[in-house]
C-alpha positions in Angstrom: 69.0 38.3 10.9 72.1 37.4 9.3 75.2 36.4 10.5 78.9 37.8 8.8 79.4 35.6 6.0 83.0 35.1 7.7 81.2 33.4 10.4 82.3 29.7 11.3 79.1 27.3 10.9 78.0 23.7 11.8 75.5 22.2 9.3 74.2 19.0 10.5 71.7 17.4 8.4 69.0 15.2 9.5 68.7 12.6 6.7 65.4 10.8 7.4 63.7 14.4 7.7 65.1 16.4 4.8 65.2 15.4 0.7 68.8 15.1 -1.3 67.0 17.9 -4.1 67.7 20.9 -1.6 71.0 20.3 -1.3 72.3 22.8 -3.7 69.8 25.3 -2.8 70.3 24.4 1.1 74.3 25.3 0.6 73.7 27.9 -1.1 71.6 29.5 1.4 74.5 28.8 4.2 76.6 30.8 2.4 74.7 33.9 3.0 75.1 33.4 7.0 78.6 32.2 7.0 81.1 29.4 6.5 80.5 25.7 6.6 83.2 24.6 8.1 81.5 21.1 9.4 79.0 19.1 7.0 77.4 15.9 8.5 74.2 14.1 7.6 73.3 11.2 9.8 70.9 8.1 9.0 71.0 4.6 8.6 72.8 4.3 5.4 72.3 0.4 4.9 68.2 1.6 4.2 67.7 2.1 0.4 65.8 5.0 1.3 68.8 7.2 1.3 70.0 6.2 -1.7 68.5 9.6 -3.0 71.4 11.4 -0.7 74.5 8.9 -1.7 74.5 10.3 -4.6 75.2 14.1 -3.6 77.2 13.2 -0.7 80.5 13.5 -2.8 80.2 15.7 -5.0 79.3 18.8 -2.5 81.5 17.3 0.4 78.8 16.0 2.9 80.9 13.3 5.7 78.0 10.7 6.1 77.8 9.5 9.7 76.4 5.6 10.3 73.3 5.4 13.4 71.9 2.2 12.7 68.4 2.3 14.2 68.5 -0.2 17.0 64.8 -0.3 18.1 61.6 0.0 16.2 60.1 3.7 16.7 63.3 5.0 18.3 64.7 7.7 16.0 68.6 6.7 17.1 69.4 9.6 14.2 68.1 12.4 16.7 69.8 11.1 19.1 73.6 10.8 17.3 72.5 14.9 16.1 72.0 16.1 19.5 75.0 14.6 21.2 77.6 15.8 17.9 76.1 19.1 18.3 76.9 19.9 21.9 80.6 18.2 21.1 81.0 21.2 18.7 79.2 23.9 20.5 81.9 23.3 23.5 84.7 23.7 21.1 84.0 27.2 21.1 85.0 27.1 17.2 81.8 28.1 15.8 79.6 31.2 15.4 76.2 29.6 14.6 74.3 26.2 13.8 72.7 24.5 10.9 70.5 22.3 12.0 68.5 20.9 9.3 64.9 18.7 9.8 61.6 18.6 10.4 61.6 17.6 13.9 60.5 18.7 17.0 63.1 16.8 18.6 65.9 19.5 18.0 63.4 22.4 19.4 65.3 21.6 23.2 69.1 22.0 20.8 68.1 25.3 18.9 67.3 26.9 22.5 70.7 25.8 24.2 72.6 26.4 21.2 71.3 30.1 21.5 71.7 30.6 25.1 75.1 30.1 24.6 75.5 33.4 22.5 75.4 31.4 19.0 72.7 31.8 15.7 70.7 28.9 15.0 69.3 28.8 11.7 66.3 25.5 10.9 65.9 24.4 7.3 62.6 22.0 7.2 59.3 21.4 5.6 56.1 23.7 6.3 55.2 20.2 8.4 57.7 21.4 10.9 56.4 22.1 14.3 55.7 25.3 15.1 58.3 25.3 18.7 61.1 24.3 17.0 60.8 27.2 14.4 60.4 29.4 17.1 63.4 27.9 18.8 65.7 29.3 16.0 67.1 32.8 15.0 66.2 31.9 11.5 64.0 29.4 9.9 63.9 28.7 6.1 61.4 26.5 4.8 63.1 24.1 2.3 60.5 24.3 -0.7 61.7 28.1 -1.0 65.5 26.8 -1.4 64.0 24.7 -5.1 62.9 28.1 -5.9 66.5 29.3 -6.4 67.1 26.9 -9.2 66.5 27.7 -12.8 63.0 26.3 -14.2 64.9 23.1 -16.2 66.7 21.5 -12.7 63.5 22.2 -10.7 61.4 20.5 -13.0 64.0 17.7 -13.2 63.7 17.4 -9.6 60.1 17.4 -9.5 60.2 14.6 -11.5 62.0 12.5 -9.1 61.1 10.5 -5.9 60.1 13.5 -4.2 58.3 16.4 -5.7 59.3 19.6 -4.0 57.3 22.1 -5.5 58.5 26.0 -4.8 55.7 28.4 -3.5 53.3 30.1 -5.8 53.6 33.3 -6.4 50.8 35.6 -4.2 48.5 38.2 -5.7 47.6 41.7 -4.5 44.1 40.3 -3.3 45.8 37.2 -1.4 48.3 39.5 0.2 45.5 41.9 1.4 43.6 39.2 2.8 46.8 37.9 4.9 46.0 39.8 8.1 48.7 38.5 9.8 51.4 39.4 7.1 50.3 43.4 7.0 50.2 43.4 11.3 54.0 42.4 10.8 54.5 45.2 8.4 52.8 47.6 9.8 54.3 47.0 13.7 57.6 47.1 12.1 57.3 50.4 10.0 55.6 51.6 13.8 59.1 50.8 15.4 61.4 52.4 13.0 59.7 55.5 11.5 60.5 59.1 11.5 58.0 61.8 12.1 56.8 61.2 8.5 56.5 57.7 9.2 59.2 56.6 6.9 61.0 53.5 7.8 64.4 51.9 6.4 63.2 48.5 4.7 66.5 47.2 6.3 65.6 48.0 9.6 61.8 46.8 8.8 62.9 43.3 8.0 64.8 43.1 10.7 62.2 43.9 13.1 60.2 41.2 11.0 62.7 38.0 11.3 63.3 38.9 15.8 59.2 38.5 15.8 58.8 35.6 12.9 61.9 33.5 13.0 60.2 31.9 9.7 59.3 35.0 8.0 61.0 35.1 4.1 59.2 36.9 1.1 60.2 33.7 -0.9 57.1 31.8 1.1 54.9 34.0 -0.9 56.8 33.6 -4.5 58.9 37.3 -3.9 62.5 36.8 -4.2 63.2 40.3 -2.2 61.3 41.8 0.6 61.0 44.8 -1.4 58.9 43.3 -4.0 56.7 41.5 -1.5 56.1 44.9 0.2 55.4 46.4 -2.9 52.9 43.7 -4.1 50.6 44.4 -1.4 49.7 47.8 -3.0 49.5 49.5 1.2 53.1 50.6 1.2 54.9 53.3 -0.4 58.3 53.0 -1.1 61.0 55.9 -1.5 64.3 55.3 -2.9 66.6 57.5 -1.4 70.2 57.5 -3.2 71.8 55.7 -6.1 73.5 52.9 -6.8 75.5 51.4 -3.9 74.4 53.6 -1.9 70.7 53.4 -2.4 68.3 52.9 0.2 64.8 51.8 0.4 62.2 53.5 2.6 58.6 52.5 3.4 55.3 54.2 4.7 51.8 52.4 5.1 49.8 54.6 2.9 47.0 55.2 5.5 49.6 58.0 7.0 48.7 60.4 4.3 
């Protein structure tokens, strides 16, 4: 589910839970929900273990925010998120969230956030637990964002302190054996076919993302739903039209 890319966004980055070599991938991501009109990033900034993110901070416009962690085991960072967040969301200026970490902490934010009529979208690490995915509209697991680089930066930034590796690509056998995957498919194609049992792959993968907030084809190694579906070797497609105006269509092939 996607926001209009009009759409005024808050992207507030958790620094301690996310790595500086998403950041281009991260913002270009954004882009395809809406706007980022605010870009924060809070940590301690006096620990040498955001040096990593000092570095990107100018150049693509990120305002740092200083928490200084006061106690031992106390994530003060969290904290500083949580209370800039609702500041924004009651300035009615804003369309949808970015909240980006790995943190369960934020799971309690991404609900209220959406029960006041606005799109959260999570960006975090497969690590991230399971209720705050669910707690979000959309959730984008960060290794896919490396993916969108060419071959020369990712392997520059697999070289660094921090190895993000992009997801393999999946074969026809692995995708068979994902039972869970094809259910998804399959209840979705139920939902929107005709009497033929042809459904539009738009409306398919929007059935998807309202059930699995963190479903994306590029967690398997497909760039386009489309190809993922395809991959699988169960599904017909039909392309109806041309050019602009082309449309996909999809039937499981046990409907013959």
């Amino acid at each position: 589910m996607a926001a209009p890319t009009s759409a005024r966004l808050a992207v507030l980055i958790d620094a301690d839970n996310a790595q500086p070599s998403i950041v281009e991938g991260l913002l270009a991501e954004i882009a395809k929900y809406g706007t980022a009109y605010v870009k924060r990033i809070y940590g301690n900034w006096t620990s040498p273990q955001l040096q990593g993110w000092k570095d990107v901070l100018l150049e693509y416009s990120i305002h740092p925010v200083q928490q200084f962690s006061y106690t031992r085991g106390k994530n003060a960072t969290d904290s500083a998120m949580i209370i800039d967040a609702m500041d924004l969301l009651y300035t009615d200026r804003f369309q949808g969230f970015c909240i980006v970490s790995s943190d369960s902490d934020f799971t309690s934010l991404a609900r209220r956030i959406r029960e006041s009529g606005l799109n959260v979208y999570g960006f975090g690490e497969r690590k991230t637990p399971n209720p705050f995915v669910k707690a979000c509209d959309r959730f984008i697991y960060t290794d896919v964002l490396v993916q969108q680089l060419d071959e020369t930066a990712a392997k520059d930034e697999a070289e660094k302190s921090h190895p993000i590796q992009p997801p393999k690509k999946l074969s026809r056998q692995e995708l068979k054996q994902d039972t869970k995957l094809l259910n998804l498919f399959r209840k979705a194609i139920a939902a929107n076919e005709d009497e033929d049992g042809w459904a539009n792959l738009g409306a398919i993968g929007s059935s998807v993302a309202k059930q699995t907030p963190e479903f994306d084809p590029r967690n398997y190694g497909y760039r386009k739903l489309s190809e993922l579906v395809d991959a699988t070797g169960l599904f017909e497609i039909d392309q109806r039209g041309d050019g602009p105006a082309r449309t996909l269509y999809v039937r499981d092939k046990r409907r013959k």
